[in-house]
C-alpha positions as CSV (number, residue, x, y, z in Angstrom):
1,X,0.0,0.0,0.0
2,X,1.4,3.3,-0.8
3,X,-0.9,5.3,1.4
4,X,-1.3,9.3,0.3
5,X,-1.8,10.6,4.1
6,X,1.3,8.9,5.2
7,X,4.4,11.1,6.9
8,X,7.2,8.6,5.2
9,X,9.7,10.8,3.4
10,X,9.4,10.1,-0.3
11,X,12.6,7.6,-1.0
12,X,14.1,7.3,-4.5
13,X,12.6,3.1,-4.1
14,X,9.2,5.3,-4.4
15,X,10.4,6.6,-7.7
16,X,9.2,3.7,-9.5
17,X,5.4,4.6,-7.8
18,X,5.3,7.3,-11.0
19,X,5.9,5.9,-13.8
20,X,3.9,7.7,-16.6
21,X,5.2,11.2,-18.3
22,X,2.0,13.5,-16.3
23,X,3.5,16.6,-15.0
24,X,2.5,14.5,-11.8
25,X,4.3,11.5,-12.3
26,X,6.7,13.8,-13.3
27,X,6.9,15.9,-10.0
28,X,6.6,12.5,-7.6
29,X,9.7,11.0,-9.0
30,X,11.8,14.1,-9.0
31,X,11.2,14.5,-5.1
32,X,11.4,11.3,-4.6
33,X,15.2,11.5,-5.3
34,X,15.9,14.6,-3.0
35,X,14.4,11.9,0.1
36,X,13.2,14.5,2.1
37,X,9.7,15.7,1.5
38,X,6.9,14.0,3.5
39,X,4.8,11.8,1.1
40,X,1.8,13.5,2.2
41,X,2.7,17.1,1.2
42,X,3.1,16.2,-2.5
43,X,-0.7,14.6,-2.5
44,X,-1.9,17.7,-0.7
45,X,0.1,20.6,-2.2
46,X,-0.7,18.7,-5.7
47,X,-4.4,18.9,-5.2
48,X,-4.6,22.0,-3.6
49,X,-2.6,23.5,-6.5
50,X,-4.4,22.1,-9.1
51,X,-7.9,23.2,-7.9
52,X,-6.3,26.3,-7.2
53,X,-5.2,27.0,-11.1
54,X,-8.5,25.8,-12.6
55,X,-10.4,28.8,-10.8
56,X,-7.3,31.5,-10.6
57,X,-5.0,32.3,-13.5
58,X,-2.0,34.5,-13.3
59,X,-0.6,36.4,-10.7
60,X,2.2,36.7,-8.2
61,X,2.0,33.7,-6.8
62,X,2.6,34.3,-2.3
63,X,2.3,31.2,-0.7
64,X,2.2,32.1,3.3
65,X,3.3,29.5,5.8
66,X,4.8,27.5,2.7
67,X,6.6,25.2,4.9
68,X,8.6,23.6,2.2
69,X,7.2,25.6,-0.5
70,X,5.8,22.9,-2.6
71,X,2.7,24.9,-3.7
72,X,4.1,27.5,-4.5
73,X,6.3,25.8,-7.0
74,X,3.6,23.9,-8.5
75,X,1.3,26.5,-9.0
76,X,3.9,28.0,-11.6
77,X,4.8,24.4,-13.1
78,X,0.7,24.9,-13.8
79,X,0.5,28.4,-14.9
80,X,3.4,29.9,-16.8
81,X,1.3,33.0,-16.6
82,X,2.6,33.6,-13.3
83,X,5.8,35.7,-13.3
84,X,7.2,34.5,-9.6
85,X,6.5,33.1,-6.6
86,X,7.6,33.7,-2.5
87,X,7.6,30.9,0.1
88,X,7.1,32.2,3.2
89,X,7.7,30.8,6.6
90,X,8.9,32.0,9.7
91,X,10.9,28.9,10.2
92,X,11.6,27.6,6.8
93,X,12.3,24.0,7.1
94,X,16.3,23.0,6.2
95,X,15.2,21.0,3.7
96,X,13.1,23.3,1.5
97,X,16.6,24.7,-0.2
98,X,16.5,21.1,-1.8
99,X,13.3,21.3,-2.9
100,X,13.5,24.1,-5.0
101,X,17.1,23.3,-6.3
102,X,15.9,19.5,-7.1
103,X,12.6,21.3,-8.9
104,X,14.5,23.9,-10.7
105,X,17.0,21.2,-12.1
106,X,14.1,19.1,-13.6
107,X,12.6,22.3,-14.9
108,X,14.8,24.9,-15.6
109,X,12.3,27.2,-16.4
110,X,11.8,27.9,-12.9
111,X,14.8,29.1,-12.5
112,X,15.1,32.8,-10.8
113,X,11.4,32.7,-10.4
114,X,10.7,31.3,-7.1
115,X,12.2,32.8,-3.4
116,X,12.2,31.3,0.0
117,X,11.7,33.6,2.8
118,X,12.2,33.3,6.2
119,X,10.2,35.9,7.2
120,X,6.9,36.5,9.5
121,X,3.9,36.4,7.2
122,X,3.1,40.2,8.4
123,X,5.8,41.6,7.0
124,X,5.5,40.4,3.5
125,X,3.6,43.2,1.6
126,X,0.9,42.1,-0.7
127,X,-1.1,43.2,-3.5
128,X,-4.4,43.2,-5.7
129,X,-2.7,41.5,-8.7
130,X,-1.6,38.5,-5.7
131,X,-2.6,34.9,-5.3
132,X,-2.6,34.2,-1.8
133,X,-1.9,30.5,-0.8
134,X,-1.2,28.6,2.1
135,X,-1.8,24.8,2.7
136,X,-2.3,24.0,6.4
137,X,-1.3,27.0,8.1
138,X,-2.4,25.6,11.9
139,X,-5.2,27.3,14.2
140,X,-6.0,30.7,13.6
141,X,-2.7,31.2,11.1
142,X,-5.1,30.3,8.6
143,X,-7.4,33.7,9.8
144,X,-4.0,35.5,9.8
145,X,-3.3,34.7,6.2
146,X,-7.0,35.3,5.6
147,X,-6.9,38.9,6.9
148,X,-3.3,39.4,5.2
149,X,-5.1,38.7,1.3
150,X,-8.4,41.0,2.0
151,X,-6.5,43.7,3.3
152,X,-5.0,43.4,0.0
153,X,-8.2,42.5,-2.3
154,X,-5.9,39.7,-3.2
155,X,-7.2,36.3,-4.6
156,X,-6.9,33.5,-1.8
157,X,-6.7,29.9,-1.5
158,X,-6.1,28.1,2.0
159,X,-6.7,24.5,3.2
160,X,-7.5,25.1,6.9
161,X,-6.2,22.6,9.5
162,X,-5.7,22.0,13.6
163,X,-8.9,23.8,14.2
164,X,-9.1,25.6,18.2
165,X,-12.4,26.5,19.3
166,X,-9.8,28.7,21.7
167,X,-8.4,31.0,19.3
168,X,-10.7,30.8,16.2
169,X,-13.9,32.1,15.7
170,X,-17.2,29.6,15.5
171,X,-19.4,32.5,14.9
172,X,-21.8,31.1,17.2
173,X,-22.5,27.8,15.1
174,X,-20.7,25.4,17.5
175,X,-23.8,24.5,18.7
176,X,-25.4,23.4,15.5
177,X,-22.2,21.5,14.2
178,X,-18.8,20.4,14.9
179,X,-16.1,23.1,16.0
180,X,-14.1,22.5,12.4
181,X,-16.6,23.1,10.4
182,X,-18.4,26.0,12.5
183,X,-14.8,27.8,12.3
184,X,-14.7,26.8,8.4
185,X,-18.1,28.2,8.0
186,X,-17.4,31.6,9.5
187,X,-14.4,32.2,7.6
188,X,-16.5,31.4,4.4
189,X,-19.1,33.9,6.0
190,X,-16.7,36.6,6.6
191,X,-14.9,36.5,3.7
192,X,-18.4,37.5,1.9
193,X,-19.0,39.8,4.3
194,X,-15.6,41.4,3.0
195,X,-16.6,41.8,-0.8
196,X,-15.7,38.2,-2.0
197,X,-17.3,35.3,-3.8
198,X,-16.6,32.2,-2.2
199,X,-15.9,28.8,-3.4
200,X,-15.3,25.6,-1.3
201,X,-14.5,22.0,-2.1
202,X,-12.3,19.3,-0.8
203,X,-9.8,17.4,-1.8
204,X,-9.5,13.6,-1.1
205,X,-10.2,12.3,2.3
206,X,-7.9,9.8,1.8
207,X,-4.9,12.6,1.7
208,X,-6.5,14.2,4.7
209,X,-9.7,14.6,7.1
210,X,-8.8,18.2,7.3
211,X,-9.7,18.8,2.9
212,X,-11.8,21.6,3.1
213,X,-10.6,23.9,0.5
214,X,-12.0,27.8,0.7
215,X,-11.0,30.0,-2.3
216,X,-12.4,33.3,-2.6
217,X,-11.7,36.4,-5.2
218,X,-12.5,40.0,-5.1
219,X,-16.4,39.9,-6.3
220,X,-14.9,42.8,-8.8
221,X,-12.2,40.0,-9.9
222,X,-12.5,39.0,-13.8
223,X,-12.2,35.2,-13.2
224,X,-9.0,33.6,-15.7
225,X,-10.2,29.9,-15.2
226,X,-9.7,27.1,-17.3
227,X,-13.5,26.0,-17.4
């Protein structure tokens, strides 16, 4: 069993586990040589990114709480109409260095376009023209990078996880259903409030029980999608 939600580091004997020539396929094998990126952060930054680039098109892409950065580099492997990309993360793991390098040796083309920062997300300036990611920032991070993007009237993507009914706003629903989705529900609720139109899905279970996916845009925003 090769199981998606699994914390083994990829291993180059996983290599073999993508076989075909899908940017995918293509992607699984590559990290699979640098051995050291959690198996479960290429399933989930893969199908965050690609549900992410069928809605959004374009942009600077600013991927907050990046951890390795994976997202952020996919993201432009989907979209070539994005000019760059930051990773940022307070604590940038040492490993994320040989994740971009291995990335931008399999596709050059990358090259120059994507910077790690190890920075605190609030002093990262942001912008209309932005596409604001950030896959499993814990707790109320993910209302942090939340207020960061519609302070900006940026486009935003974020895969909420470690939900705390301490620290993160229910909006009064806790009574009516579970503390993770009440908190998920409000953050859909004000982000409408705030001028946006709101999108949510989920990816695979299997990857993760915390797959709800909330992408919102500027109601104003001219939607670049690929249908």
């Amino acid at each position: 069993m090769f199981d998606p939600h699994s914390r083994a580091r990829l291993a180059p004997q996983d290599a073999a586990r993508f076989p075909g020539e899908t940017l995918f396929d293509r992607v699984g094998r590559a990290l699979s040589e640098l051995d050291c990126l959690p198996r479960k952060e290429l399933f989930e930054a893969w199908e965050v990114a690609r549900r992410v680039r069928r809605r959004f098109r374009g942009g600077r892409v600013v991927d907050l709480a990046a951890g390795h950065g994976l997202l952020a580099h996919l993201l432009l492997l989907l979209d070539d109409r994005s000019p760059r990309a930051l990773a940022v993360d307070p604590s940038l793991p040492a490993s994320a260095a040989r994740v971009h390098e291995g990335l931008v040796a399999a596709w050059p083309r990358l090259a120059g376009r994507v910077e790690l920062l190890a920075r605190r997300l609030e002093d990262v300036a942001l912008g209309p023209d932005d596409l604001v990611v950030s896959a499993h920032a814990c707790g109320a991070l993910t209302d942090a990078v939340i207020g960061r993007a519609v302070a900006a009237s940026a486009r935003l993507a974020v895969l909420p996880c470690c939900h705390d009914a301490r620290t993160c706003d229910d909006g009064g629903l806790g009574g009516w259903m579970d503390a993770a989705l009440a908190i998920d529900a409000t953050r859909a609720a004000r982000l409408r409030a705030a001028g946006y139109r709101v999108h949510t899905q989920e990816i695979p279970a299997a990857i993760t029980p915390k797959n709800r996916l909330l992408i919102a845009e500027p109601a104003g925003t001219v939607t670049q999608s690929t249908g």
